[in-house]
N, CA, C and O atoms as CSV, one atom per row, in Angstrom:
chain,resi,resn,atom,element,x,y,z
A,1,UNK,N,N,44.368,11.660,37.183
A,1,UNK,CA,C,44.200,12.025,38.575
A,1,UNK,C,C,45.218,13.103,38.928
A,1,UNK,O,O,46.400,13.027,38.591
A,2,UNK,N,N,44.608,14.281,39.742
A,2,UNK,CA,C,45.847,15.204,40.353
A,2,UNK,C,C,45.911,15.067,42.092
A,2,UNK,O,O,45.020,15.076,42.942
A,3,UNK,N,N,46.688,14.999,42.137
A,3,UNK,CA,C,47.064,14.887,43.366
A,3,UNK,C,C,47.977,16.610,44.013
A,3,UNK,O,O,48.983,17.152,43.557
A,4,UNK,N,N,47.247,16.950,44.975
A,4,UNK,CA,C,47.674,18.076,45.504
A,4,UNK,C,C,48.065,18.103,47.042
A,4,UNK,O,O,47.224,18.186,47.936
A,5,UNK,N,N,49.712,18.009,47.294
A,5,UNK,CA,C,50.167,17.667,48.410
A,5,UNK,C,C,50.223,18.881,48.947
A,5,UNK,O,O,50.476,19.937,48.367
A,6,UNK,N,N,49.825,18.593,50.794
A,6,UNK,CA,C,50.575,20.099,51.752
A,6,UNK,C,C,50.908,19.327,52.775
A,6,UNK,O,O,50.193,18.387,53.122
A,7,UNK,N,N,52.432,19.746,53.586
A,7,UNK,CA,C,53.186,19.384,54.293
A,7,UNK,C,C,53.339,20.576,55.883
A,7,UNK,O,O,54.188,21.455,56.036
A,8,UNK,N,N,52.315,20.224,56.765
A,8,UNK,CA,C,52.099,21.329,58.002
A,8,UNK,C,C,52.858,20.748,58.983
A,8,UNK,O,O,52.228,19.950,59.677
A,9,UNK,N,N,53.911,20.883,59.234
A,9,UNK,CA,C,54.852,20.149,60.262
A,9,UNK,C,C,55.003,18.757,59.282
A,9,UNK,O,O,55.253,18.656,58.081
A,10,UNK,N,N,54.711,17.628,60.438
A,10,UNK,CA,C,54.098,16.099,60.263
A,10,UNK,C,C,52.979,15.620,59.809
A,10,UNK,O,O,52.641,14.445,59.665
A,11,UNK,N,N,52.154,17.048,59.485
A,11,UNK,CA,C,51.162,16.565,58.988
A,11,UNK,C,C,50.796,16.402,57.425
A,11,UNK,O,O,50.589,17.416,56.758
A,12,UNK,N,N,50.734,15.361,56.954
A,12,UNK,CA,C,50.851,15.315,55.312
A,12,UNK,C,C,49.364,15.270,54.909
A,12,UNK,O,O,48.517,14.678,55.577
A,13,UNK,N,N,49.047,16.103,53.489
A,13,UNK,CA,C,47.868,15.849,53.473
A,13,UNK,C,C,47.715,15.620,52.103
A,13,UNK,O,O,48.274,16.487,51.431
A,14,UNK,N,N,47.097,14.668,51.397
A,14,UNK,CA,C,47.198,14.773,49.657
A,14,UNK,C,C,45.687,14.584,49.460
A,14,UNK,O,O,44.888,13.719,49.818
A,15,UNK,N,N,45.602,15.726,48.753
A,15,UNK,CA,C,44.205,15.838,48.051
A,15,UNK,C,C,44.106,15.341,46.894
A,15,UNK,O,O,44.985,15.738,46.129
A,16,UNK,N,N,43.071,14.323,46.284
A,16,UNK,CA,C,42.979,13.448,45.150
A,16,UNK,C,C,41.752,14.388,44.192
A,16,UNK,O,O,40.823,14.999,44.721
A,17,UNK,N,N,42.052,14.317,42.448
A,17,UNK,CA,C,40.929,14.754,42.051
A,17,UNK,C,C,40.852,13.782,40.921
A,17,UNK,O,O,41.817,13.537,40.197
A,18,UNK,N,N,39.721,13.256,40.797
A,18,UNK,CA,C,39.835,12.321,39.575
A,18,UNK,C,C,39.631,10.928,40.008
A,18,UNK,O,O,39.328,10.688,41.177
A,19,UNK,N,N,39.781,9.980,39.118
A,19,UNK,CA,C,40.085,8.315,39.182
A,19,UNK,C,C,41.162,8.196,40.218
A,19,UNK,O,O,42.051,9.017,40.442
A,20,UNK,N,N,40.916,6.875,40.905
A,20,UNK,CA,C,42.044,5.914,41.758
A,20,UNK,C,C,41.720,5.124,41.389
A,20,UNK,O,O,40.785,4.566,41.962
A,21,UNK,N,N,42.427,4.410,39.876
A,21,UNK,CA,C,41.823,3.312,39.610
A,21,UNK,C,C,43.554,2.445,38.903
A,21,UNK,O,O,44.676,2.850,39.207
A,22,UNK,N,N,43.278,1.294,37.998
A,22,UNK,CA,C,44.751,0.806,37.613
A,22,UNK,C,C,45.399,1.899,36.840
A,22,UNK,O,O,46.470,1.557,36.339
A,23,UNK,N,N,45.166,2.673,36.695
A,23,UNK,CA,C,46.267,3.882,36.033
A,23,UNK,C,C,46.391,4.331,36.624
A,23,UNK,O,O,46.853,5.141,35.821
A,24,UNK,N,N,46.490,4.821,37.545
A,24,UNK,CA,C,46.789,6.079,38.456
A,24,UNK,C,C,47.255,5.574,40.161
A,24,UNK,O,O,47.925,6.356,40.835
A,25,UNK,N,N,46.897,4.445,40.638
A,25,UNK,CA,C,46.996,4.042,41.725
A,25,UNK,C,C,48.768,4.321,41.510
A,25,UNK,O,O,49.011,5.483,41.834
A,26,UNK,N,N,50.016,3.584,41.064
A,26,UNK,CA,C,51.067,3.732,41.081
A,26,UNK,C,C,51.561,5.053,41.495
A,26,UNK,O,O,52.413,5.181,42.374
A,27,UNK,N,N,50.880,6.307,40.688
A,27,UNK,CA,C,51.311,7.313,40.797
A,27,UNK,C,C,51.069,7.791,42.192
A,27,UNK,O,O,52.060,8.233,42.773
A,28,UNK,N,N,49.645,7.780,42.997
A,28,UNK,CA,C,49.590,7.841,44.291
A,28,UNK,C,C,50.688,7.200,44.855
A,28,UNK,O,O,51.396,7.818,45.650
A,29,UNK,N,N,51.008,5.661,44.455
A,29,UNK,CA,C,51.478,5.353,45.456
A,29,UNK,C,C,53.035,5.737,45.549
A,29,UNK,O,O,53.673,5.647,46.598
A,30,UNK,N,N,53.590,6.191,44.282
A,30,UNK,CA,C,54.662,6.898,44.215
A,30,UNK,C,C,54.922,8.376,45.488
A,30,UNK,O,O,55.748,8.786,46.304
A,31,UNK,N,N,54.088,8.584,45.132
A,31,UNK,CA,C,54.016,10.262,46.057
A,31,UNK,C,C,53.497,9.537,47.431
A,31,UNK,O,O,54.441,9.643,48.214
A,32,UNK,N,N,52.654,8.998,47.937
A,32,UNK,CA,C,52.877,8.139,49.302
A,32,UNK,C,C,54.606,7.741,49.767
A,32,UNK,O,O,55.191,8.005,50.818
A,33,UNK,N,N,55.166,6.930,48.383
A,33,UNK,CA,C,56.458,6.735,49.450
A,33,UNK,C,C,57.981,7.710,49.647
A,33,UNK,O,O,59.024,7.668,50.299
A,34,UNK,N,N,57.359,8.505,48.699
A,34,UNK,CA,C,58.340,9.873,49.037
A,34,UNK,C,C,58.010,10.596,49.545
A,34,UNK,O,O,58.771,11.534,49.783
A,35,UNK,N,N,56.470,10.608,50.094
A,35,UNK,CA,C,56.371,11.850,51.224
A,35,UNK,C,C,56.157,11.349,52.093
A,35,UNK,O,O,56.216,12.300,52.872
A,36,UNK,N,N,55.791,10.042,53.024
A,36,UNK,CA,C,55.251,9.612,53.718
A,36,UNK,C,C,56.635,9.604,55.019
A,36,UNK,O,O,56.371,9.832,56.199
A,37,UNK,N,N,57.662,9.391,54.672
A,37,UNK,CA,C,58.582,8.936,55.370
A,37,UNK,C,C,59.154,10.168,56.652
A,37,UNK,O,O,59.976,9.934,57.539
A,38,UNK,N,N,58.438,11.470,56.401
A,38,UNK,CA,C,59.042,12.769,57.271
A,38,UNK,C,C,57.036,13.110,58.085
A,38,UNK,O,O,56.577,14.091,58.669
A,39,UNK,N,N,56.486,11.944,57.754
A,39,UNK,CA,C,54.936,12.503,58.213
A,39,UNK,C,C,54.777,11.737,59.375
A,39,UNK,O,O,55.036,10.534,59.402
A,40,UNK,N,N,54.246,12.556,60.615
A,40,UNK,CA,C,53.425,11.828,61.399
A,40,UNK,C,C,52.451,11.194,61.439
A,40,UNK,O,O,52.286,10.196,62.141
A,41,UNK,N,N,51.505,11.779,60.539
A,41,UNK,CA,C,49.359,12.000,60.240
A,41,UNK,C,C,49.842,11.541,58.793
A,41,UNK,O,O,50.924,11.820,58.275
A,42,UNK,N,N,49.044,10.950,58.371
A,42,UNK,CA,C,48.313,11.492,56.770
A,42,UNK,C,C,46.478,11.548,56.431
A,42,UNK,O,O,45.549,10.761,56.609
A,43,UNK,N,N,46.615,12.893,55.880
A,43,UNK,CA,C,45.275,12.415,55.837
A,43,UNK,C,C,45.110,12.859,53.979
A,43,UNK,O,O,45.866,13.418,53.185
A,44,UNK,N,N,43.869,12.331,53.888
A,44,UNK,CA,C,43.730,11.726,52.407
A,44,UNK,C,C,42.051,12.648,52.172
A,44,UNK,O,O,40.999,12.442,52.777
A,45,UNK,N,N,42.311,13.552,51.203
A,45,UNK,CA,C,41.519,14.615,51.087
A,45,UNK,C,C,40.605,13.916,49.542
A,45,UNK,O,O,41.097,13.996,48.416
A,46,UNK,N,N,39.332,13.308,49.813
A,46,UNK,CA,C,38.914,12.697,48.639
A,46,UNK,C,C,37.617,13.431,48.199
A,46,UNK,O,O,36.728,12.839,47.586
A,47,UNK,N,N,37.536,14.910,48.579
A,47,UNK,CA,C,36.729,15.310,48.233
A,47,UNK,C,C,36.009,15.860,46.809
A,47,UNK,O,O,34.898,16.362,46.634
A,48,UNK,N,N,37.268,15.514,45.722
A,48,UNK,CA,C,36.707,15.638,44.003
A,48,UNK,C,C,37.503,14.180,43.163
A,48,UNK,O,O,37.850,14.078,41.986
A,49,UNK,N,N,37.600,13.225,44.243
A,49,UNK,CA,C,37.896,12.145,44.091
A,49,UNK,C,C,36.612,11.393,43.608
A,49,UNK,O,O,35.836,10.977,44.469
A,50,UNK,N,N,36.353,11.201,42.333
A,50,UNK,CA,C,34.924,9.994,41.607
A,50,UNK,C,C,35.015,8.985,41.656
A,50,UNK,O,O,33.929,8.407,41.620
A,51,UNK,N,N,36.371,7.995,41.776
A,51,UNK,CA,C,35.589,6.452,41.598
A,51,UNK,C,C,37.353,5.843,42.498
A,51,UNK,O,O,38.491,6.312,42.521
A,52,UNK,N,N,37.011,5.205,42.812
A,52,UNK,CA,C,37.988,3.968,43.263
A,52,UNK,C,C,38.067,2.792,42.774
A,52,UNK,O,O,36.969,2.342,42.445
A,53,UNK,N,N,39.193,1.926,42.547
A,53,UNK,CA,C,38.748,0.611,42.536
A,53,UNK,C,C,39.599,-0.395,43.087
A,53,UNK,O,O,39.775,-0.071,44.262
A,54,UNK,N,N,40.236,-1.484,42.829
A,54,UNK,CA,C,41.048,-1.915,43.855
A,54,UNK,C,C,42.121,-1.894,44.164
A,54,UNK,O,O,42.532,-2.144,45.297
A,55,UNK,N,N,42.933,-1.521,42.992
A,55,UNK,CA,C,44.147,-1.364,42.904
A,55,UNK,C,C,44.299,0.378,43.629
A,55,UNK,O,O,45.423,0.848,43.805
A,56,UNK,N,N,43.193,1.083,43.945
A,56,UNK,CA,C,43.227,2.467,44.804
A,56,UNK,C,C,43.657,1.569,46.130
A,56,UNK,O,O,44.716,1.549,46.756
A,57,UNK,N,N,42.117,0.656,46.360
A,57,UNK,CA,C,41.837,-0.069,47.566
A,57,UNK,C,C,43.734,-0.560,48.407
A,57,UNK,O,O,44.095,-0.177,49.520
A,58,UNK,N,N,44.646,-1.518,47.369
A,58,UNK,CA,C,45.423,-1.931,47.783
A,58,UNK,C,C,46.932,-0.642,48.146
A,58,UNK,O,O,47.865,-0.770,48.938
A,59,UNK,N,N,46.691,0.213,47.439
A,59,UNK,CA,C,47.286,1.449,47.426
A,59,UNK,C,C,46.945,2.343,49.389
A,59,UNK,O,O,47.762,2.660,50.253
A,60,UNK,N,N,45.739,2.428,49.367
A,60,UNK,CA,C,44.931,2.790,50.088
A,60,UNK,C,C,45.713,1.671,51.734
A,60,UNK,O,O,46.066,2.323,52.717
A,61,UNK,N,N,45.803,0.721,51.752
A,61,UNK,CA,C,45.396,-0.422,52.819
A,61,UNK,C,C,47.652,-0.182,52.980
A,61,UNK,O,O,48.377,0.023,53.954
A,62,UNK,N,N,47.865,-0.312,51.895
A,62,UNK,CA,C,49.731,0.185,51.962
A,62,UNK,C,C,50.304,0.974,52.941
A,62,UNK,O,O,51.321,0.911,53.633
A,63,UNK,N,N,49.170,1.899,52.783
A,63,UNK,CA,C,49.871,3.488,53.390
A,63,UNK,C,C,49.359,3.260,54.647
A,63,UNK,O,O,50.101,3.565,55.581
A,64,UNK,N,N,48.051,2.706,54.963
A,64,UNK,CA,C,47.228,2.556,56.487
A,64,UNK,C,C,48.274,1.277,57.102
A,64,UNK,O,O,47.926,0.791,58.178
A,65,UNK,N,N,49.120,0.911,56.661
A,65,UNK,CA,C,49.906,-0.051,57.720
A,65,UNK,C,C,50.759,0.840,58.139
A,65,UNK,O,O,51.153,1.014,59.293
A,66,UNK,N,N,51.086,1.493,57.033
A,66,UNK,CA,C,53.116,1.967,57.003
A,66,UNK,C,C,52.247,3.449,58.245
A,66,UNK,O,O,53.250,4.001,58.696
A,67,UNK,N,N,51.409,3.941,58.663
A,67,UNK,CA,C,50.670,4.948,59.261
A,67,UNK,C,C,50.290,4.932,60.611
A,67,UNK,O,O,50.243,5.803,61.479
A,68,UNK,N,N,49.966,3.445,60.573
A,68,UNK,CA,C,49.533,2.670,61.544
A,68,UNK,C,C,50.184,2.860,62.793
A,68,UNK,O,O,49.652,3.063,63.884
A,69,UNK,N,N,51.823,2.742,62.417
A,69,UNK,CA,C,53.005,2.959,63.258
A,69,UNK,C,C,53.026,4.326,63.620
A,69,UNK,O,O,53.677,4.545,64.642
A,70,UNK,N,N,52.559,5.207,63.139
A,70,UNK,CA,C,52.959,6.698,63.335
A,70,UNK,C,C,51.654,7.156,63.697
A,70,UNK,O,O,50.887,6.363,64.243
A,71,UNK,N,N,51.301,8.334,63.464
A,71,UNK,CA,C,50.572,8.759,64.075
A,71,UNK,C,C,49.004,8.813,63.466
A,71,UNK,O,O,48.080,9.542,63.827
A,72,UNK,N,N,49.035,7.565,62.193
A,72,UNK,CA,C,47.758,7.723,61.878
A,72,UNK,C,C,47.472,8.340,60.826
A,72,UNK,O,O,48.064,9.313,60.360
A,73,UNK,N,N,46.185,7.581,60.246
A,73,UNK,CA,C,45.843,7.990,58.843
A,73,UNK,C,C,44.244,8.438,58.847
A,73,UNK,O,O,43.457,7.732,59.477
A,74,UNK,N,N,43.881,9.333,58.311
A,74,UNK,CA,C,42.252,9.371,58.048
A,74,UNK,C,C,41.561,9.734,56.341
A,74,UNK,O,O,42.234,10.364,55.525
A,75,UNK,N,N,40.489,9.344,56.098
A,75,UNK,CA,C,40.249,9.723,54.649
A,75,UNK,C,C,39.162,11.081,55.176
A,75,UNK,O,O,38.815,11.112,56.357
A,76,UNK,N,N,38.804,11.888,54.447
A,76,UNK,CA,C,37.913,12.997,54.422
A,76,UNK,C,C,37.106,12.701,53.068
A,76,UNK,O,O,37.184,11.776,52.260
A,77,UNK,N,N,36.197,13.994,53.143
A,77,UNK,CA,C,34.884,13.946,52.242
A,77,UNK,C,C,34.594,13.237,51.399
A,77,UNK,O,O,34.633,13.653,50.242
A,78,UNK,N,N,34.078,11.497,51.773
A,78,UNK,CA,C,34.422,10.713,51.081
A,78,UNK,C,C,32.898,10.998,50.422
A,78,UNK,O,O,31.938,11.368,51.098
A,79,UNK,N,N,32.866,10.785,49.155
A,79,UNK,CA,C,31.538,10.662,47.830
A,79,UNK,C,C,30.799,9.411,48.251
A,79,UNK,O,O,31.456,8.535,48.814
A,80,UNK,N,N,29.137,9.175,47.983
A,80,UNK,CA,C,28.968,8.098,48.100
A,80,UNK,C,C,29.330,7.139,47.391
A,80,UNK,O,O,29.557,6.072,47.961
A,81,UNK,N,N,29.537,7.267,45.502
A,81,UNK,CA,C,30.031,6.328,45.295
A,81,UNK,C,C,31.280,5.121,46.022
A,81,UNK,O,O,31.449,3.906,46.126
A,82,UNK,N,N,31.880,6.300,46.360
A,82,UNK,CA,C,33.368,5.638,47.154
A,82,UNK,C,C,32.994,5.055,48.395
A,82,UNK,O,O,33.274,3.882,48.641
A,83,UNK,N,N,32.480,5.667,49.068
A,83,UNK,CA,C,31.947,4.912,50.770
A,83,UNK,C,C,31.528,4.307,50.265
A,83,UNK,O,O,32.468,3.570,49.966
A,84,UNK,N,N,30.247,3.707,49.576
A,84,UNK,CA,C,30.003,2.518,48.750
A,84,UNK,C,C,31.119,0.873,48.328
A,84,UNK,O,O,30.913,-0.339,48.264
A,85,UNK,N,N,32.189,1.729,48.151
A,85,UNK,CA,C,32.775,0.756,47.762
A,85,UNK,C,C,33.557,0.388,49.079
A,85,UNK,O,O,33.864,-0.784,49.294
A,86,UNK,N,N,33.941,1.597,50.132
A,86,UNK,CA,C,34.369,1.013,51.009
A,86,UNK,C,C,33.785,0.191,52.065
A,86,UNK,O,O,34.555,-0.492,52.740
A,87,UNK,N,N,32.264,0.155,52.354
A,87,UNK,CA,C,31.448,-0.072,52.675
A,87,UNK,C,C,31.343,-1.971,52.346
A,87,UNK,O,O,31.441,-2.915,53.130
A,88,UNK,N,N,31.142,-1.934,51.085
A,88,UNK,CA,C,31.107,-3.176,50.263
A,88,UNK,C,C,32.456,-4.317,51.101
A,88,UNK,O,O,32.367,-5.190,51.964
A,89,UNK,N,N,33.696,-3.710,50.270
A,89,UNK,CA,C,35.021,-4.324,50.492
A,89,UNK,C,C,35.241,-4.682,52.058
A,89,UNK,O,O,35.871,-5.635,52.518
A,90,UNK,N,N,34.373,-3.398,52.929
A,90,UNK,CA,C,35.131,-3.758,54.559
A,90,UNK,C,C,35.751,-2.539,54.844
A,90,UNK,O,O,35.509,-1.880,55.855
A,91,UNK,N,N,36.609,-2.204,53.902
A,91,UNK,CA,C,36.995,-0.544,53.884
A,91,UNK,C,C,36.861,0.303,55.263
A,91,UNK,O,O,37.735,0.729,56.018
A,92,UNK,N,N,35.555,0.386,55.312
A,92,UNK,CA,C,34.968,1.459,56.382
A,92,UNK,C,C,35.363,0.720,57.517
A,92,UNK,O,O,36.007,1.326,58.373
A,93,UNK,N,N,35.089,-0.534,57.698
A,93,UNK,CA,C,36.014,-0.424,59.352
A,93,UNK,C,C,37.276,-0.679,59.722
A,93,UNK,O,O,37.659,-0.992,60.850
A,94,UNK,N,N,38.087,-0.501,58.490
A,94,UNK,CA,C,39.446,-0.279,58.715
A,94,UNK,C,C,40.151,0.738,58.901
A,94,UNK,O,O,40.949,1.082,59.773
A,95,UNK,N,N,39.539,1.428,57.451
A,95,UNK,CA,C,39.856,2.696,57.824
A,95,UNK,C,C,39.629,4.150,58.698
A,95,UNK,O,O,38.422,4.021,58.906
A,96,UNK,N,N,39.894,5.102,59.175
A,96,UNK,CA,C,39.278,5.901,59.682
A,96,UNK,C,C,38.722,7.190,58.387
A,96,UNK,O,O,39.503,7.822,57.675
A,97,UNK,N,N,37.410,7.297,58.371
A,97,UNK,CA,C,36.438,8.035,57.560
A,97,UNK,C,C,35.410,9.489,58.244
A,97,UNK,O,O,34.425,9.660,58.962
A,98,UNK,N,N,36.279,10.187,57.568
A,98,UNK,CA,C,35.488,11.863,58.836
A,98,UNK,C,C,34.779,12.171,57.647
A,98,UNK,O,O,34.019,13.139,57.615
C-alpha cells in the first residue's frame, strides 16, 4: 500500500493506493498518529484503494474517534468493492462517505 500525505493548513489528507488489509493497516495507522495530532479535518482519499478488511476497518474507526473531537473526518471515492464492505459491517453510517 502507498500512502500519499498533503498537509493544507489543518487540513490532512492521505491518499491510499493498494490493500488495507493485516499488512498494511499498522503502517496507516503509523502515519495517522504522527500526522494526525497538528490536523483539524482528515480526509481519507480511497480512490485507487482495492480492498479493505478489518484490521483497515479497526484502523479506520481509531482515527474517526481521535477526529471526532476535532474537526472531523470524511472518506472520498470510495470503490464498490469497499462501500460494500462498509455497507455490510455498518461502516456507512458511521462514517462520513462523499
Amino acid at each position: 500500500m502507498t500512502i500519499n500525505k498533503t498537509l493544507n493548513g489543518g487540513e490532512l489528507t492521505l491518499a491510499l493506493e493498494g490493500r488495507l488489509d493485516t499488512m498494511t493497516a499498522p503502517e496507516l495507522e503509523a502515519e495517522l498518529k504522527k500526522s494526525m495530532d497538528g490536523a483539524q479535518s482528515l480526509t481519507l482519499d480511497f480512490e485507487k484503494l482495492d480492498y479493505i478488511s478489518s484490521a483497515g476497518l479497526r484502523v479506520l474507526l481509531s482515527a474517526h474517534k481521535v477526529m471526532a473531537g476535532k474537526g472531523g473526518m470524511k472518506v472520498t471515492h470510495v470503490n464498490e468493492i469497499v462501500q460494500e464492505v462498509f455497507d455490510v459491517t455498518g461502516f456507512s453510517d458511521i462514517l462520513v462517505i462523499e
